[in-house]
N, C-alpha and C positions, 0 to 999 in steps of 0.2 A: 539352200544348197545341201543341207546335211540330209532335208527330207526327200529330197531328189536322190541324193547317193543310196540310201535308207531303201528308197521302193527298184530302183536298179536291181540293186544285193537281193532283198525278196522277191522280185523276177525271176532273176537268174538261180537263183537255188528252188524257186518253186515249178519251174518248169520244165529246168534243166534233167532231174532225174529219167521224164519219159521220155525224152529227146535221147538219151546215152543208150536205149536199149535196141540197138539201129537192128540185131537180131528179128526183130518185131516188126522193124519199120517198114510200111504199106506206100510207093512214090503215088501221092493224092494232092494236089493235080500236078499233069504232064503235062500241061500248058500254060501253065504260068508266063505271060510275061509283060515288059516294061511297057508303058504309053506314054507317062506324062513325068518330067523333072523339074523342078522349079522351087523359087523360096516361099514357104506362105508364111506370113505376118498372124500371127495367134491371137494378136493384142485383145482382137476385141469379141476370142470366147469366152465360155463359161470357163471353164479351168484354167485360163492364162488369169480370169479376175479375179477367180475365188486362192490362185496361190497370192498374188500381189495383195488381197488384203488380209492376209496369213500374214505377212509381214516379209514371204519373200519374194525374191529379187527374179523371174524366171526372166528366159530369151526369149524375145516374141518372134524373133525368125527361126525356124528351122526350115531343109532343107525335105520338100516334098517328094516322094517317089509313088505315083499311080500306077498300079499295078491292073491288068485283067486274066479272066479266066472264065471258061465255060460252066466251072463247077461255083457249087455257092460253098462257103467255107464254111465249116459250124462254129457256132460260139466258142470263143477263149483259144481262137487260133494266135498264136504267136510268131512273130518274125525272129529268124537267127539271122543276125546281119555282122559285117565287120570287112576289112579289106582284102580284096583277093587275094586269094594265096596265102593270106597269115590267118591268125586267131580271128574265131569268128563265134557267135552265141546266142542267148537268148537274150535279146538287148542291149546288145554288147553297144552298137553306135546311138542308137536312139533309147525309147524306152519301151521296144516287143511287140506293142501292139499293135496289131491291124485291123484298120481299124473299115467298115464297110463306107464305100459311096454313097452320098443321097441317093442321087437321081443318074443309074447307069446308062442312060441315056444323053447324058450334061456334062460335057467336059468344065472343069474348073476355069479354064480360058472362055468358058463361055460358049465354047464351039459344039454344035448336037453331035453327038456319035450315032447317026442311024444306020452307020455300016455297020459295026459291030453290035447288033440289037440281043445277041443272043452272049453275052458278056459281063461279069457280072465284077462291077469296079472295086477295089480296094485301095487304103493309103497307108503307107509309110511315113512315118516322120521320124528326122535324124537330127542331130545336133548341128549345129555348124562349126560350134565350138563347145568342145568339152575338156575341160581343165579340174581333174576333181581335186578338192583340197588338200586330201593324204592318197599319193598315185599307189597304185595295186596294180598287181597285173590281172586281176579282174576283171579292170576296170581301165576302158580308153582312153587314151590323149592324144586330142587330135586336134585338128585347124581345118578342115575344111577349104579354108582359103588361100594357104599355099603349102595345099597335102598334093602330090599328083597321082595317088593310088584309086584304082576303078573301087567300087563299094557291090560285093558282091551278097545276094541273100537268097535262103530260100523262107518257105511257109513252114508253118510245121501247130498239130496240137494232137489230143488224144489224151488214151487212158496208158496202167501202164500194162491191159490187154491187147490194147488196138492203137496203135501209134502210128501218124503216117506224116509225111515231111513232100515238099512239092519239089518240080525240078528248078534247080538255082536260075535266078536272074540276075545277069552283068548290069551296072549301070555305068558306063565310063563318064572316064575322067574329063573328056569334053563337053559331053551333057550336062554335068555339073558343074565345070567354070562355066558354061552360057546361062547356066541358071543363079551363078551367083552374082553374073553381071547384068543382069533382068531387074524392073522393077518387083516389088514384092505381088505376090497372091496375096489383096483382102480377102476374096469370098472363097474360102476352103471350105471345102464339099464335105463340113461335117453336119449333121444334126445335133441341135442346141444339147442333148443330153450325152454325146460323147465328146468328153475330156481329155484332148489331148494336152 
């Protein structure tokens, strides 16, 4: 828990600086948006085993958000997420990253996407519960499960030359109760080397 609060904190101060200089800010992409909501089961990546034999306790569910776009992101793209309309940042619900699709062709349900061939897939991943040990305003507290606020986010990464942030995507609050009342996601569309 502590080393979960621990890398939040260094998130958010490490990437929050070029996100504040909106003077700068370049909107990269303008088409951002939602495809897929659902809960995926973590248990049985690499980063859900290597914290469990660290000795801690992680959540194997979180709450999935697929995302598309025509443009490909560059590396060390972060998500500002948090509930519409209030306090919102870098990490602020999940932990920032976004993180790329396998195969932008493969829906996680399993289902081909050859309509959108020209799309290039990204994931989210959000807590479903977060309860941090000492509350901050930082730092979120939420439930997921009987919160009824839509989870609003955009992209965003850069230097502090060239900063650019995507247009926001809404995920409401009915896609995510259908999604918490869904069997789980095992096969999440990461590659065994990314760690969520």
């Amino acid at each position: 828990m502590a080393e979960t609060l621990l890398r939040r904190l260094v998130h958010v101060f490490g990437v929050l600086p070029p996100l504040l200089l909106t003077s700068c800010v370049h909107q990269r992409p303008s088409d951002l948006q939602l495809e897929l909501v659902y809960v995926a089961d973590l248990s049985s990546t690499l980063g859900y085993k290597h914290e469990v034999a660290m000795g801690l306790l992680p959540q194997p569910l979180r709450l999935a958000i697929e995302l598309s776009s025509t443009e490909m992101f560059p590396g060390g793209a972060s998500v500002v997420d948090g509930f519409c309309g209030e306090k919102q940042g870098p990490g602020y619900l999940g932990n920032g990253t976004l993180y790329r699709v396998n195969d932008p062709n493969v829906a996680s349900s399993g289902l081909a996407r050859h309509d959108q061939p020209d799309r290039n897939r990204y994931l989210v991943l959000v807590d479903i519960v977060y309860k941090p040990a000492r509350p901050s305003p930082e730092l979120a507290n939420f439930d997921l499960r009987d919160d009824a606020r839509d989870i609003c986010l955009t992209t965003g990464s850069g230097t502090y030359a060239d900063v650019w942030q995507s247009n926001g995507v809404r995920v409401p609050r009915r896609l995510i109760e259908r999604a918490l009342h869904a069997p789980p996601h095992t096969d999440v569309p990461l590659g065994p080397k990314q760690l969520p």
